[in-house]
N, C-alpha and C positions, 0 to 999 in steps of 0.2 A: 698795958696802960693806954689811957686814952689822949690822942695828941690834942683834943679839943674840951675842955673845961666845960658842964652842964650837968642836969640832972635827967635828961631825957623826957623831957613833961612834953616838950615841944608837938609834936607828933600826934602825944594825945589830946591835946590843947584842939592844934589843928582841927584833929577829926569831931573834937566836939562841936567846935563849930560849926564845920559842914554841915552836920545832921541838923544844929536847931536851925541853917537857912535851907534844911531839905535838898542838899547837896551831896557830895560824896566826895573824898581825896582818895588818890591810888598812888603806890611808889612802886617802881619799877628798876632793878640795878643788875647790872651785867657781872657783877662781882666788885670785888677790893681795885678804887682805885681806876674805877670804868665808869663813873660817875653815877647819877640817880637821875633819871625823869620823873616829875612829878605832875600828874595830871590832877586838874581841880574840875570838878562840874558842878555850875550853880545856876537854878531855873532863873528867867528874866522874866519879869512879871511886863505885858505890855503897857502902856502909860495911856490912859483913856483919853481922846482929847474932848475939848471943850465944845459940846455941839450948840449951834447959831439957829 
């Protein structure tokens, strides 16, 4: 049984995300109990400034 209540959409939610900001999510877990690292990459567009 599961000690946390969901349907598991989270995850894939997540990842669709990343993709339409042309990003990527990764999960990383050492096993039960070892915790999860989750890494997110997402491009930063630079901000043009105003030229004088």
């Amino acid at each position: 049984s599961r000690k946390f209540g969901g349907n598991g959409l989270g995850l894939a939610i997540s990842r669709s995300l990343m993709e339409m900001m042309n990003g990527s999510i990764n999960l990383y877990s050492e096993g039960v109990n070892r915790g999860t690292t989750v890494d997110i990459i997402l491009p930063i567009k630079e901000k043009q400034g105003i030229q004088t």
